[in-house]
N, C-alpha and C positions, 0 to 999 in steps of 0.2 A: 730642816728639810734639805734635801739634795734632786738632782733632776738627770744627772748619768743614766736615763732609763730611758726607753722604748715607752715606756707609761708614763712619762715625767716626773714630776716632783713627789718623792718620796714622802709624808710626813709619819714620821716616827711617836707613837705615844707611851706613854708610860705612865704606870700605877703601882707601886708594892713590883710584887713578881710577874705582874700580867703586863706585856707587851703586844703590839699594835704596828702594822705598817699601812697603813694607805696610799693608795697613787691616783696620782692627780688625772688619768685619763680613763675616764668610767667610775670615776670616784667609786674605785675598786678596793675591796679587803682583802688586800693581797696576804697579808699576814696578822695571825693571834696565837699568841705565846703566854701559858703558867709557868714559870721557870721554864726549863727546857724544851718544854713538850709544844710542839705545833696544834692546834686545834684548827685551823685550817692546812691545807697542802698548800706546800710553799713550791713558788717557781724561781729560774733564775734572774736576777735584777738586770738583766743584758736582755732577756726574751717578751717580745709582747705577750699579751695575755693570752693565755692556752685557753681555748673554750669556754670563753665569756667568763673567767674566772671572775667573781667577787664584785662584777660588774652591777652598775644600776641600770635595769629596764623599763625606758619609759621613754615614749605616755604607751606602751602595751609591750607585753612584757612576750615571750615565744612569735608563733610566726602565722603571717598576714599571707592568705593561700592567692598564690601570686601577686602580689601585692596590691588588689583589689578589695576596695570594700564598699559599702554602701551608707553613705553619711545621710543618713535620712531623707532618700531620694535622690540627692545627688553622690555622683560615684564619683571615686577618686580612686588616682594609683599613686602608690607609693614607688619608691626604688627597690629595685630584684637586689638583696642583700645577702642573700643562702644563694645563688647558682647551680648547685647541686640541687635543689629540690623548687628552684623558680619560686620563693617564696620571698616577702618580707620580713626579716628576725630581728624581735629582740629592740623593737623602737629606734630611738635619734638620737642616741648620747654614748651608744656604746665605745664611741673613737673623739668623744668628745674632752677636752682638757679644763675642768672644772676651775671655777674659783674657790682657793682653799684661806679658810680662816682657822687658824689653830693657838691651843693653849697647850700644858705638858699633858693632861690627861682624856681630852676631847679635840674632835675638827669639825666644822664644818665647810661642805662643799657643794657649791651652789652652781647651775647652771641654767640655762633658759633655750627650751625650745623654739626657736623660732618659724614664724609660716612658712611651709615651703611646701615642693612638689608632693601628692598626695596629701598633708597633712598640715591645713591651711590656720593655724591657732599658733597663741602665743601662750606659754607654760611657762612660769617659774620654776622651780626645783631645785631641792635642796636635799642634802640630807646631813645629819650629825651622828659621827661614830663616840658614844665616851665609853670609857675603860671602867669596871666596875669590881669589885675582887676578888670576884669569881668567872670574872670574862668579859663582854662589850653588850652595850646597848645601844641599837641605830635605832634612828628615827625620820623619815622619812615627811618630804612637806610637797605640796601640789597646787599650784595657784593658779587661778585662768587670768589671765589680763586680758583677754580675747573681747570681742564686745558683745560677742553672742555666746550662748553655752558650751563648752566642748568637751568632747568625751576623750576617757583621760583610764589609763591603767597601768599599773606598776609593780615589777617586779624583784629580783634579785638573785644572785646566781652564787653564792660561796658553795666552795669544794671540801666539807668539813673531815675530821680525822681525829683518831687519839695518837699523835703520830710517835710513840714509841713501843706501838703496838701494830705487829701485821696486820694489814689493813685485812686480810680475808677472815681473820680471825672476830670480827669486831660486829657483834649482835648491832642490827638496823632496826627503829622498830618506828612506824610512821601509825595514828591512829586516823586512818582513813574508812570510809564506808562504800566508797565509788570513785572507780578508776575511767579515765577515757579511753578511750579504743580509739584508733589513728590508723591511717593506712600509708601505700608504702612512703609518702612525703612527711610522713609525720606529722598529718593535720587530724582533727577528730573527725571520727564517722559515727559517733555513738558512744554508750555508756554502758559500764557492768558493776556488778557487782566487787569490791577491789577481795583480793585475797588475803584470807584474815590472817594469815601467817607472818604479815604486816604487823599488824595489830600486838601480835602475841610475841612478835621478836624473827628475826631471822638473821643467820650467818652471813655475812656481807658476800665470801665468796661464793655462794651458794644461790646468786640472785643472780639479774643481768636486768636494768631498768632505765627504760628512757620513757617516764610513764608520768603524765598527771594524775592526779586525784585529786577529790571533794569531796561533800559530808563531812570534816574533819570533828573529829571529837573535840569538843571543847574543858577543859578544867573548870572546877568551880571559879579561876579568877575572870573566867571567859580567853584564857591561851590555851590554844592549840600547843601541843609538846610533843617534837620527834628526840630521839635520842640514838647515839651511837653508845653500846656498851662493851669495855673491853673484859676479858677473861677475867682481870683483878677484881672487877666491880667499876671502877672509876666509871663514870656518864656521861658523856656530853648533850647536854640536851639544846635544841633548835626551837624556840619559839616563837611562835607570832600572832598579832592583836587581832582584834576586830578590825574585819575589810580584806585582810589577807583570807580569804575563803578557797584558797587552790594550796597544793603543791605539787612541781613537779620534784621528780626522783630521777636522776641519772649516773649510772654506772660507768666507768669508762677504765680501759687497761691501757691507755692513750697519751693519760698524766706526765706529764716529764718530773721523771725520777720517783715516781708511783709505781709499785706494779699494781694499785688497783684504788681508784676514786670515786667518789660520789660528793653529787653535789645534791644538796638539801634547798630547794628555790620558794621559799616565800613565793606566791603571788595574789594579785587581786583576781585573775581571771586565766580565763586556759586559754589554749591555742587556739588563734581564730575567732576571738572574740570581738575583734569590729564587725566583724561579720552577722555571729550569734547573736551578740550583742550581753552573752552572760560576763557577767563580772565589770560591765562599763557601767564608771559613772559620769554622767553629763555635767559638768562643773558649772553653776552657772559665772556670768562675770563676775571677780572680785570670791569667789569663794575658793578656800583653801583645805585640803585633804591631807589628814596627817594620819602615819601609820606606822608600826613599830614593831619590831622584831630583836631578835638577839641569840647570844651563844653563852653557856653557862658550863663548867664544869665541876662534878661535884664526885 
């Protein structure tokens, strides 16, 4: 481990040829390496996190429309964390410096929400990244110590890539059946039908997305599977467990040292879901919520 960072303590894993960096402030995946090839977009070790890179979101993962909600009856505000769009983003740990437990081929990193202004519960959380030899598998953990039930949703934000491949070049294929519709703050106003061009594959540069969707098609193993595919064939595929029921999609030419990114976000729930209330679940005391995703290349 080292901690020369803007993100803190770097931990370094290793497997065979697949390589891992995590940082200790957002218990972020900052970095995933097959031999040479980045499968996430890598930033520089001096720079905070570009755009919630690799970050864990939680307990609600996008944004809280002003940061108002309704806790069953009684209202709470949260703190205005977007200024640009007067919104709450992204829950309580994004700037938070995790406790790291690590071995050579896995970490985990562990932090606790505690009550505060808008968001009166106490939350364990944890999560564990291990190296597998085809890529990483996280896992994700959610506890209420709270004494009363508390509702509770989690996200994640990596920036993936075949990175020895123009990124514009590189087929996106997400198996969604409904996208949300958001207006100009980027919260949701409604639901449509997503476009199947998703489904059947599309040219990365050829897109422009900062977009939820649901319905996600599921695999016989019960995973959902996105993939980036490049010109050669190689895959990267994105998957995620039961409970993750969203994702968002976002594009960006904004990357440092990108000329073009996407990030693939796992979530339990879409934008504005303390509000909606889809995708929350009420934890009661003492119960724990585990959830699992990962990156594979093949």
């Amino acid at each position: 481990m080292n901690s020369a960072s803007p993100t803190g303590t770097q931990v370094h894993l290793q497997l065979g040829d697949v390589s891992a960096q995590i940082a200790q402030v957002g218990a972020s995946l900052r970095s995933l390496r097959i031999g040479s090839v980045d499968l996430i977009a890598p930033y520089p070790l001096e720079s905070p996190t570009p755009s919630c890179s690799g970050v864990v979101l939680a307990p609600w993962p996008n944004r809280v429309r002003d940061g108002r909600w309704d806790d069953e009856g009684t209202a709470r505000q949260l703190a205005i964390t977007e200024p640009k769009f007067a919104n709450a983003s992204h829950g309580l740990l994004r700037f938070t410096a995790y406790d790291v437990k690590e071995s050579a081929s896995a970490t985990t990193l562990s932090a606790t929400i505690f009550p505060q202004t808008g968001y009166p519960y106490l939350i364990e959380t944890s999560v564990t990244y291990a190296l597998r030899a085809d890529g990483i598998d996280v896992t994700h953990a959610l506890t209420n110590r709270s004494a009363t039930a508390a509702p509770v949703a989690l996200g994640t934000h990596p920036f993936v890539t075949i990175g020895d491949v123009d990124p514009h070049d590189l087929v996106l294929t997400v198996p969604a059946r409904t996208a949300f519709d958001t207006d100009e703050r980027m919260l949701p106003t409604g639901t449509r039908p997503a476009d199947a061009v998703l489904r059947d594959g599309v040219r990365l540069g050829d897109v422009s997305l900062d977009t939820g969707f649901t319905d996600l098609d599921r695999d016989a193993d019960g995973l959902v599977r996105h993939s980036l595919t490049a010109p050669d064939g190689r895959r990267l595929t994105l998957w995620q467990s039961a409970g993750f029921d969203v994702v968002q999609v976002y594009t960006t030419d904004k990357y440092p040292g990108q000329s073009l990114a996407v990030a693939i976000e796992p979530m339990t729930a879409p934008a504005d879901a303390l509000n909606s209330g889809l995708g929350i679940r009420r934890l009661a005391p003492g119960e724990t919520w585990t959830l699992q995703w990962g990156i594979t290349l093949d």
